[in-house]
SERO-4910 file (N, C-alpha, C, O; in steps of 0.05 Angstrom, whole numbers):
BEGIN
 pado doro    nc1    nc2    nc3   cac1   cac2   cac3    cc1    cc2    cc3    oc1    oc2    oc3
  Unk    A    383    390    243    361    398    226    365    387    198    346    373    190
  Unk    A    390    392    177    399    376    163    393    352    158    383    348    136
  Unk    A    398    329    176    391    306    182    362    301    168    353    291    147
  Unk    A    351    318    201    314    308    188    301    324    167    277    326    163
  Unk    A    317    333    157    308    339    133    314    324    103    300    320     82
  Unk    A    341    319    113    343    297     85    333    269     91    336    253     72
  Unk    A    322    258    114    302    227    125    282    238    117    275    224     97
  Unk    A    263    263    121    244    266    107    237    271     79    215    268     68
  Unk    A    258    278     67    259    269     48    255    252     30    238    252     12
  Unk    A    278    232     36    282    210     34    246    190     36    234    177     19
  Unk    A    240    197     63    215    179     64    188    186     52    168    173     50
  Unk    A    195    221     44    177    226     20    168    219    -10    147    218    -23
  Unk    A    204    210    -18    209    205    -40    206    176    -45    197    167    -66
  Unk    A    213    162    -29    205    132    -26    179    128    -28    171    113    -47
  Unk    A    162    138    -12    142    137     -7    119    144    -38     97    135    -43
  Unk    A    132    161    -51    124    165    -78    122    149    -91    102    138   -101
  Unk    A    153    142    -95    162    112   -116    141     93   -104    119     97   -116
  Unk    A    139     79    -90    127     65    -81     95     63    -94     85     44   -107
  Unk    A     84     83    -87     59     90    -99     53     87   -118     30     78   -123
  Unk    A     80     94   -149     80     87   -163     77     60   -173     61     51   -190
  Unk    A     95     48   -160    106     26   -168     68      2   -165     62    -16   -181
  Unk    A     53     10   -143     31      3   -134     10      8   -157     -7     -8   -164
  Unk    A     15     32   -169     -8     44   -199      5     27   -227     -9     21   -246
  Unk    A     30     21   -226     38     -4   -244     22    -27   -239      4    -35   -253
  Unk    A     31    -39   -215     17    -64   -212    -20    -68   -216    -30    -88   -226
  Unk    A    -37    -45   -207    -50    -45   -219    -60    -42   -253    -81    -51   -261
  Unk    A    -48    -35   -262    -42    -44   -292    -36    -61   -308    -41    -66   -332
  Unk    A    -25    -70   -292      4   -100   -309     -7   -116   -297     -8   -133   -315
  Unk    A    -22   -130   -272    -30   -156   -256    -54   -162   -280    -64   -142   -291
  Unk    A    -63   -196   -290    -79   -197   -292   -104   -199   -283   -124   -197   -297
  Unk    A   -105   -203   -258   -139   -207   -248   -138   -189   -220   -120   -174   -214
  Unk    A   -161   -194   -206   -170   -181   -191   -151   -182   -162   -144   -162   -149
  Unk    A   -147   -205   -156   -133   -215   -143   -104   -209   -134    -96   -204   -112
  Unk    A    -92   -212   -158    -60   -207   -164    -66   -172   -162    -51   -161   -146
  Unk    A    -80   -159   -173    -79   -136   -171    -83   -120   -143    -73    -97   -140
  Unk    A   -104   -137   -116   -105   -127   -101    -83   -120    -80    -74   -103    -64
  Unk    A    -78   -154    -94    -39   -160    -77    -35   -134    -76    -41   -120    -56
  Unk    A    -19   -124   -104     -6   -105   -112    -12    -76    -92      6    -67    -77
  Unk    A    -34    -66    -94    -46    -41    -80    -50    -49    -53    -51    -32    -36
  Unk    A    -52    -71    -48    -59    -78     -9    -21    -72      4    -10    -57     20
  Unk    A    -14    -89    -10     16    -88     -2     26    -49      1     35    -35     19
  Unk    A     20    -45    -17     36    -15    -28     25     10    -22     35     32    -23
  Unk    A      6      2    -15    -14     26     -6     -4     27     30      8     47     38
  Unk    A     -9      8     43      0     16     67     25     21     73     29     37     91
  Unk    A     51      7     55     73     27     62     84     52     45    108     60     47
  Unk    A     64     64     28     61     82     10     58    112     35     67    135     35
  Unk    A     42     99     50     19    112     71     43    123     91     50    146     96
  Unk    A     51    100    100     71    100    121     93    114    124     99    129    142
  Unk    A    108    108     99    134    134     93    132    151     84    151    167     86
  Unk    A     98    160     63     90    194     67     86    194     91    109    196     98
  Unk    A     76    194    109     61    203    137     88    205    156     89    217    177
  Unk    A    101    196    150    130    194    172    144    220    160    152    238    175
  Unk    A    145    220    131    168    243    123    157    264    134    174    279    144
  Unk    A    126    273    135    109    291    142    112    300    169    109    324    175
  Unk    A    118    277    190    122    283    213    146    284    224    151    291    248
  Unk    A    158    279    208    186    296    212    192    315    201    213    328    206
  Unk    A    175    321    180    177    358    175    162    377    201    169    399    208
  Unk    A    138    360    215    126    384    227    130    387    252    115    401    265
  Unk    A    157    369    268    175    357    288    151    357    314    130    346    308
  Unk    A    152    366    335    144    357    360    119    380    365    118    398    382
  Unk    A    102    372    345     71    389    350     44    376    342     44    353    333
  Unk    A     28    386    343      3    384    349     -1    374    315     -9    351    315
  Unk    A      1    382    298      8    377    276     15    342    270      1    326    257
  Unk    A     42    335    284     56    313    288     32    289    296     26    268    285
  Unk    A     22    301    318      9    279    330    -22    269    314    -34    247    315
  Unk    A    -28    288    303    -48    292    288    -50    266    256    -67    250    249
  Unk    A    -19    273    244    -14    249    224     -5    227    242    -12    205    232
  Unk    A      7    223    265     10    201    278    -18    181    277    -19    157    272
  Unk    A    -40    198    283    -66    185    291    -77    169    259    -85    146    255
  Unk    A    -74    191    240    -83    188    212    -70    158    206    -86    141    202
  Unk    A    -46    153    206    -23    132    195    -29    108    218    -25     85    210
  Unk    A    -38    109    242    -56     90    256    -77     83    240    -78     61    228
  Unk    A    -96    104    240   -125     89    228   -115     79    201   -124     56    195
  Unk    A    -94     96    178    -94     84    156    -81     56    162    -89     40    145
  Unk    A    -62     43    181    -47     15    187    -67     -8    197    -64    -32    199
  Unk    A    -90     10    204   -115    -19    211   -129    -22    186   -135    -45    179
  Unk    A   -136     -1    171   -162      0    158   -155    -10    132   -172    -20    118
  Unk    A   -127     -7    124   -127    -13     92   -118    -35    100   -137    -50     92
  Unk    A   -103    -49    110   -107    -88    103   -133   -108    116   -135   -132    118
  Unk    A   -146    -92    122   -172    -90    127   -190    -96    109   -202   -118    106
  Unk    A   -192    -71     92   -205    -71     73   -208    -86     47   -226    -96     32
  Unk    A   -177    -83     48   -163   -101     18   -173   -130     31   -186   -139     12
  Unk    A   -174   -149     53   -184   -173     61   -204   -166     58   -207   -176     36
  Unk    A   -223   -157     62   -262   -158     56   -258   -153     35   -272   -171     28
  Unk    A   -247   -139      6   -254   -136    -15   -247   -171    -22   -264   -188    -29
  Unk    A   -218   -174    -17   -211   -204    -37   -237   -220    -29   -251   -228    -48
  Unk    A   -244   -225     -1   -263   -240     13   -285   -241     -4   -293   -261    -16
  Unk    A   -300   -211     -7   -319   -210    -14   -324   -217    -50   -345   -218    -62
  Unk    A   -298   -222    -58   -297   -228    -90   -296   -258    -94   -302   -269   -115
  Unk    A   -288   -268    -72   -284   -292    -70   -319   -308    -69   -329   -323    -85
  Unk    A   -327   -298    -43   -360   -305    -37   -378   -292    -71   -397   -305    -80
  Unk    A   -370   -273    -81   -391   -269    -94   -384   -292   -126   -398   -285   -145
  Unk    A   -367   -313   -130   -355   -324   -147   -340   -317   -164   -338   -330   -185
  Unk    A   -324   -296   -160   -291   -287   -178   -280   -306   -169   -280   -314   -145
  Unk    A   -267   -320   -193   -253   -338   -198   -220   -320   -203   -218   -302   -218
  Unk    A   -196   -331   -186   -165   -316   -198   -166   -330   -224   -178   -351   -229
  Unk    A   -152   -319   -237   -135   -333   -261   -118   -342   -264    -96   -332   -259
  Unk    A   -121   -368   -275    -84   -382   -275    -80   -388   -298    -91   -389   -321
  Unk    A    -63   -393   -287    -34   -404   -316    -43   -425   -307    -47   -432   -283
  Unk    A    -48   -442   -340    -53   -474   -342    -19   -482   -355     -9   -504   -359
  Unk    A     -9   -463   -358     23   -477   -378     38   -471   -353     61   -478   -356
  Unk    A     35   -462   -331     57   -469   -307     47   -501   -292     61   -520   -286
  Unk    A     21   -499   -291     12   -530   -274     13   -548   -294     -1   -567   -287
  Unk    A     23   -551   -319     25   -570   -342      1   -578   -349     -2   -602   -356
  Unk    A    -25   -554   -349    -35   -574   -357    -69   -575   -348    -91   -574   -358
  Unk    A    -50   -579   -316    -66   -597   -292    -76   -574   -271    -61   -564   -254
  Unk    A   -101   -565   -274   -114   -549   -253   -125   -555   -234   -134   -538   -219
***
């Protein structure tokens, strides 16, 4: 019991940082783009190691299976989404932003 209690933990607290670390990158990225990176990436394993620590707090129940299903639909739908958003920023003419002093120059 010990055990899964300090993994759930663990994949609670990760799972936090992480989150964080995803509400930085939204902040700090310049454009739309770089920023989606940031939240497409972090959001689904943000998702993943809350929803796991969760189900190993609520061990072999109805409960369990319940976030099992949740952490499915969230593993299709958010890189999903994050692709039709970039997509759709792309089609509607958002341009990313670059660095002209890394390509010397030359865009």
């Amino acid at each position: 019991m010990l055990i899964i209690d300090i993994l759930s933990w663990l994949c609670l607290g990760a799972g936090g940082v992480i989150g964080v670390i995803g509400a930085i990158g939204i902040h700090r990225f310049p454009d739309f783009y770089t920023r989606q990176h940031a939240t497409g990436i972090t959001d689904t394993l943000c998702a993943m190691l809350i929803l796991s620590g969760l189900v190993l707090q609520a061990g072999l129940t109805l409960a369990a299976l319940k976030l099992a299903m949740i952490f499915l639909f969230l593993f299709i739908t958010s890189p999903t989404a994050s692709h039709v958003l970039a997509n759709a920023a792309m089609h509607g003419g958002l341009k990313p932003k670059l660095d002209v002093t890394a390509t010397g120059g030359k865009s």
